[in-house]
Structures are given as C-alpha cells and as structure tokens.
N, C-alpha and C positions, 0 to 999 in steps of 0.2 A: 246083087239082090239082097234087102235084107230080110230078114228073118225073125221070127216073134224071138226067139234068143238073143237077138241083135237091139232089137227095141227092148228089151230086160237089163240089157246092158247100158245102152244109151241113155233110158230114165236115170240110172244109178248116175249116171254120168250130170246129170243136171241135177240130182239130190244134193251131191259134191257142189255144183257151182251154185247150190244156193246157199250151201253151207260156207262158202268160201265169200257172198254175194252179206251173208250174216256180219262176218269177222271183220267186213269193209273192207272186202278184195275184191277185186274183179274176180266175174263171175262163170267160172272152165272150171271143168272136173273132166278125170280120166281115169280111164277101167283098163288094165293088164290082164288080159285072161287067156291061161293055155290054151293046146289046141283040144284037150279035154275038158275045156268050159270052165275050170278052174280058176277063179280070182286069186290071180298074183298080185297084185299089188294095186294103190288108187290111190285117188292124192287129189287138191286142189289148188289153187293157183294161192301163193303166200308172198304176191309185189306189192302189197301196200308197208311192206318197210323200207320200199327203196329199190330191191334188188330188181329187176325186171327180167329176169335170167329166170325166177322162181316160176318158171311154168312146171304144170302139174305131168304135162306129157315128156319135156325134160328129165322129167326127176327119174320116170318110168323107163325111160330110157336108159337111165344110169342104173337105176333098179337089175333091171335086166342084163344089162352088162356086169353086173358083179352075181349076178344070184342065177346066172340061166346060161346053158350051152347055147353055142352058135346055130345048133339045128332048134335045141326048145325055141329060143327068139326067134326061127326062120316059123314056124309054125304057129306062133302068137299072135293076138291080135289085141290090136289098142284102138279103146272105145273113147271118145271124147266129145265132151258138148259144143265143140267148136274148131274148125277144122285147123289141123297144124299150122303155128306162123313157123317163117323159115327157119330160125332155129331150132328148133322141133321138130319139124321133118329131116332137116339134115341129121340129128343127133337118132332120130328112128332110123335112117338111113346107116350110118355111122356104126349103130350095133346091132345092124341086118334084124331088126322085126318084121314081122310079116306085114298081116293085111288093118288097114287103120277104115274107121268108120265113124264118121262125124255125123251129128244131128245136124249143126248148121255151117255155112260154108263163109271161109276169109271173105266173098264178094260180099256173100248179104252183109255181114256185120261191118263194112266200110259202108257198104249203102245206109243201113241202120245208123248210125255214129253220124254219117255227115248228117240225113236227118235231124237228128235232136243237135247240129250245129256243132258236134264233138270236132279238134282238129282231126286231122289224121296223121297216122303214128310214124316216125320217123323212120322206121323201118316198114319197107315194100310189102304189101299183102301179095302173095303169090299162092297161087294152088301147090298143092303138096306135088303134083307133077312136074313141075317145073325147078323142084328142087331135087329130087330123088325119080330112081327110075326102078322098076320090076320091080315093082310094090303092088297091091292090090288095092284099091280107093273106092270104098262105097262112102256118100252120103251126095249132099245131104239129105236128110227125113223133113219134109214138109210139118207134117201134123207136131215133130219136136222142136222144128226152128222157131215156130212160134212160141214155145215157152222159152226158150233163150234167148229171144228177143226182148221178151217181157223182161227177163231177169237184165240185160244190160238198161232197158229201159230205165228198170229203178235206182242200176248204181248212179249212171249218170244224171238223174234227175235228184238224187241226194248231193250232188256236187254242188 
C-alpha cells in the first residue's frame, strides 16, 4: 500500500532523476529513509562518464553499509524512480535493507525504450523479486510512472 509519505518520497525521487536527466544522465533518483522517516541519504544516477555501475540505489546501498546497523537497514526503506535492475537489488539484498518502492517498474521502461526504438540493455530487466527474497516491494505508482516516462522520453529523444 502506498502512502501520501510514500508519494513524498517518491516525487523527491524524480526531482533527483530530473536532476540527474539536467547533467545528461539518465534519468533514476533515490531516497534512503529510516524507519523514522528520516532522509539518510539520496543520490542520482552519475553513468554518463562510462561507469554503468553509478546507479544511485547502488551507491545507497553502500551508503548504508558503511553508516547504518544491520537492524537500521532492516527497517529502512529505499524510494526510487525506477524499479531496481539486478545489481541493485542484489547489492539492497547484500546489506539486508528493508522495504523498496518504485514509481515505475523494469517492464514498463523496457516497454517504454523499445517504443522510442531504444536497443535493449545487455543486462536482463528482472523484477526485484527474482533477484532477492523477504523483501517488501510496493510500486509501481501509475499517476508517477508517467512522469518518468516523460523524463526517459527526453533523454532518449536528445540522443
């Protein structure tokens, strides 16, 4: 179920991938928030120098493995514009965070991409369940997937 807290979060989350969508990155933003609503940490995707590793739920991942107990991360949650690819769920998995919730989901944005004729990505889109298990997985948000759509629509239509 999400929650007006949960769409407070999720907006911020696409504030970041328009920000990141600005600098000529592709366009994922992500929110670390304790289990007391607290913003720990955020970040946005930083692959347009090559590295493809620079995902923003990554980083948060590693975030949280240096700066948070095994119970804080069990009770954390990670807000992102766009649903974990595999190595981002493995790496949430990896330093046991809680519950993740995405605006929009790996299928739409392979739907979306082949649309505007994008290849698709060398690496397998998978639901974050198939990667990771006793996790908690809300999304995605209908009324946010469409702003995230938008936002890929631009990067790839400036290619």
């Amino acid at each position: 179920m999400i929650s007006d807290s949960d769409l407070k979060y999720l907006r911020r989350c696409i504030e970041l991938a328009e920000a990141a969508l600005e600098k000529g990155d592709e366009p994922f933003g992500s929110v670390l928030v304790s289990s007391n609503g607290e913003v720990l940490a955020e970040d946005h995707n930083h692959v347009a120098g090559g590295d493809h590793t620079q995902h923003p739920e990554f980083a948060l991942a590693r975030w949280a493995a240096a700066n948070m107990t095994p119970e804080e991360r069990s009770k954390a949650t990670v807000y992102t514009s766009g649903e974990h690819c595999p190595m981002c769920a493995a790496a949430h998995g990896w330093v046991g965070l809680g519950r993740i919730v995405y605006a929009s989901s790996s299928e739409q944005l392979v739907q979306w991409l082949s649309e505007m004729g994008v290849a698709p990505s060398r690496v397998r889109n998978l639901p974050i369940q198939d990667v990771i298990r006793d996790t908690t997985i809300d999304g995605p948000v209908p009324e946010l997937a469409e702003q995230v759509r938008q936002l890929h629509h631009r990067f790839h239509a400036s290619r």
